[in-house]
C-alpha positions in Angstrom: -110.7 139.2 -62.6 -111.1 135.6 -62.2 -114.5 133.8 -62.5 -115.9 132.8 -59.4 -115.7 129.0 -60.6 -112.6 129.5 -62.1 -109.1 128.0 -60.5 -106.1 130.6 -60.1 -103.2 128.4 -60.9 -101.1 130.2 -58.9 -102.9 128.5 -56.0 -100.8 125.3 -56.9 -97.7 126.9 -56.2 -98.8 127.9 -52.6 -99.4 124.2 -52.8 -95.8 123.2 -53.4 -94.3 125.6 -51.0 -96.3 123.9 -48.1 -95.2 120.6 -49.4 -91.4 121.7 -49.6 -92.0 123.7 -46.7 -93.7 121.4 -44.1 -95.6 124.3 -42.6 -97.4 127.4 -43.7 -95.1 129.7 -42.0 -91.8 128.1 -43.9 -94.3 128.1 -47.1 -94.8 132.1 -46.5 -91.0 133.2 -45.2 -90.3 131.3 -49.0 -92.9 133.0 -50.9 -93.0 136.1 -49.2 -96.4 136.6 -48.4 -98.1 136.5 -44.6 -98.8 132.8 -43.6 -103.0 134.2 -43.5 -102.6 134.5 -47.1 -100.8 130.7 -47.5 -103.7 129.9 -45.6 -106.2 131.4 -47.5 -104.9 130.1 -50.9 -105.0 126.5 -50.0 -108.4 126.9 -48.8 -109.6 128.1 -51.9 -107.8 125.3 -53.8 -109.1 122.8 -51.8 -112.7 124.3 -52.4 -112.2 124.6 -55.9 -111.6 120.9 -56.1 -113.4 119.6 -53.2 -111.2 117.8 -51.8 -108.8 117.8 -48.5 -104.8 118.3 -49.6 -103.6 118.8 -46.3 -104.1 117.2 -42.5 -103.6 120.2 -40.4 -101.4 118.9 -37.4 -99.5 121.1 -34.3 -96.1 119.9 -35.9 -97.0 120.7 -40.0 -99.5 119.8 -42.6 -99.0 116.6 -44.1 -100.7 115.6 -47.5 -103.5 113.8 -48.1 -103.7 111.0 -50.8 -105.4 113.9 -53.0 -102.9 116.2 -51.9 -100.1 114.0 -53.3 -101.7 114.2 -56.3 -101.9 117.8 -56.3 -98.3 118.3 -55.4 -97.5 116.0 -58.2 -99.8 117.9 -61.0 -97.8 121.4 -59.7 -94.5 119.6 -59.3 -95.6 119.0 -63.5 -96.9 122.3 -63.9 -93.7 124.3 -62.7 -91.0 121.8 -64.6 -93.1 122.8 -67.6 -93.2 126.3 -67.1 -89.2 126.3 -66.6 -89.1 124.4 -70.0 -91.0 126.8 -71.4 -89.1 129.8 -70.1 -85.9 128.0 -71.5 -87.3 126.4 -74.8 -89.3 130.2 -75.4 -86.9 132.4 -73.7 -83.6 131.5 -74.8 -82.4 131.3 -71.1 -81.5 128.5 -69.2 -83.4 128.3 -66.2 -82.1 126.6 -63.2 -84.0 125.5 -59.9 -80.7 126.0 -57.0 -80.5 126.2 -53.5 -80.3 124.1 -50.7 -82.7 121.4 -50.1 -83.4 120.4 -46.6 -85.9 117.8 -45.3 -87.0 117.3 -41.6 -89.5 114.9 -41.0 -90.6 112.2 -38.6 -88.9 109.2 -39.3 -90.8 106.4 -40.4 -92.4 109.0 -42.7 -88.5 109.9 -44.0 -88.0 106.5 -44.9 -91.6 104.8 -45.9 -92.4 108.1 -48.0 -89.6 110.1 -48.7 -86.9 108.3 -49.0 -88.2 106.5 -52.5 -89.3 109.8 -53.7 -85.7 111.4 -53.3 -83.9 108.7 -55.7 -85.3 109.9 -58.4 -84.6 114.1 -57.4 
């Protein structure tokens, strides 16, 4: 059982499914879960740190400068953890799939669009 003060690292990954995502409900239908339980995971993240990682808006969540941040720390956190699983594991792990993007468009290209040169 996890201390009361204590973060569940698993949190961060409900983090990067809402990022990916854009909503809750795309974050759940990719995690498998109910969107109450995305929900409730950011929440508790985001009261573990005290700080705001998401504006809630009728077309998505967008991230805060703290939530950039976050997503940045997790994006970390899961490239490590698929080293690890290749370096420790023998196996070669391999992130595939299809990657699709819909967002407003001065957002696309001020914010996105620099971030997906590098991906």
């Amino acid at each position: 059982m996890l201390d009361q003060g204590a973060i569940d690292w698993d949190d961060f990954r409900f983090v990067l499914a809402v990022v990916r995502g854009g909503s809750v409900s795309a974050a759940a239908k990719q995690l498998g879960v109910d969107h109450a339980t995305v929900i409730r995971r950011v929440d508790r993240l985001e009261k573990h740190l005290s700080a705001k990682l998401f504006d809630r808006r009728k077309t998505g969540y967008l991230l805060t400068e703290a939530g950039q941040r976050v997503a940045d720390s997790a994006e970390a956190m899961e490239s490590t953890i698929v080293a690890n699983q290749e370096q420790v594991g023998g196996s070669v792990a391999r992130l595939t799939g299809t990657v699709r993007i819909g967002a407003p468009d001065g957002f696309g290209t001020a914010f996105l669009a620099p971030r997906l040169a590098p991906f």
